[in-house]
C-alpha positions as CSV (number, residue, x, y, z in Angstrom):
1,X,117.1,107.0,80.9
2,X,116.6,102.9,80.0
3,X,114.0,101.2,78.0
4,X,113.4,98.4,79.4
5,X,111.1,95.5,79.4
6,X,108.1,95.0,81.8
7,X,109.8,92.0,83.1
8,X,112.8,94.4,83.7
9,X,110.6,96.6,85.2
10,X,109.2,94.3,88.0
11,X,112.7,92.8,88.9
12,X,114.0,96.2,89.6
13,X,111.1,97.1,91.4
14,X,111.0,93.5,93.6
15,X,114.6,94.6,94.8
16,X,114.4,99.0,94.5
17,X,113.6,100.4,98.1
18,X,110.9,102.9,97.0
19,X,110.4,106.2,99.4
20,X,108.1,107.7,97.2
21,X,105.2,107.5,94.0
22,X,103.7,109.5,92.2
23,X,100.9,109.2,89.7
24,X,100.2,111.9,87.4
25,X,97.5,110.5,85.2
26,X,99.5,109.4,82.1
27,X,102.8,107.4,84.4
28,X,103.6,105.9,87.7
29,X,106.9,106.8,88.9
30,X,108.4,105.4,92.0
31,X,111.8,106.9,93.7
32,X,114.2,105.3,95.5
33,X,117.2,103.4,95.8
34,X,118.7,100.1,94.1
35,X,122.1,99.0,96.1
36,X,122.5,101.8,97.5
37,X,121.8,103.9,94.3
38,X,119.3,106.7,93.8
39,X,116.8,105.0,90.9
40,X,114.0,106.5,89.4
41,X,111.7,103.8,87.9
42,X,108.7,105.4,85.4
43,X,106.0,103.2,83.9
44,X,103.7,104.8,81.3
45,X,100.2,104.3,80.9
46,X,99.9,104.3,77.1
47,X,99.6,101.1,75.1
48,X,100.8,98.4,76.5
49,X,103.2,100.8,79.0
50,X,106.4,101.7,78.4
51,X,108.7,101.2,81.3
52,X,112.3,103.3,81.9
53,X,114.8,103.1,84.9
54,X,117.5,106.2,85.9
55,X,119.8,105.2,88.3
């Protein structure tokens, strides 16, 4: 799992071909794919959101 930054964050998802979200109160994660990759992109909702990508 990546940190990365909120502008990170919305790149990927501009470019990640999502099948699925889920929101379970305290993140968002969003499956899908990135190239051709299986990504898993999670933004929390505490503070200011932290934001991590799996591929």
């Amino acid at each position: 799992m990546k940190h990365v930054t909120l502008e990170q964050f919305t790149d990927i998802l501009e470019v990640m071909t999502i099948t699925q979200s889920v929101e379970s109160g305290f993140a968002i994660t969003h499956f899908g794919y990135v190239d051709g990759r299986r990504t898993v992109a999670i933004s929390t909702c505490y503070g200011n959101g932290e934001c991590y990508i799996l591929q």
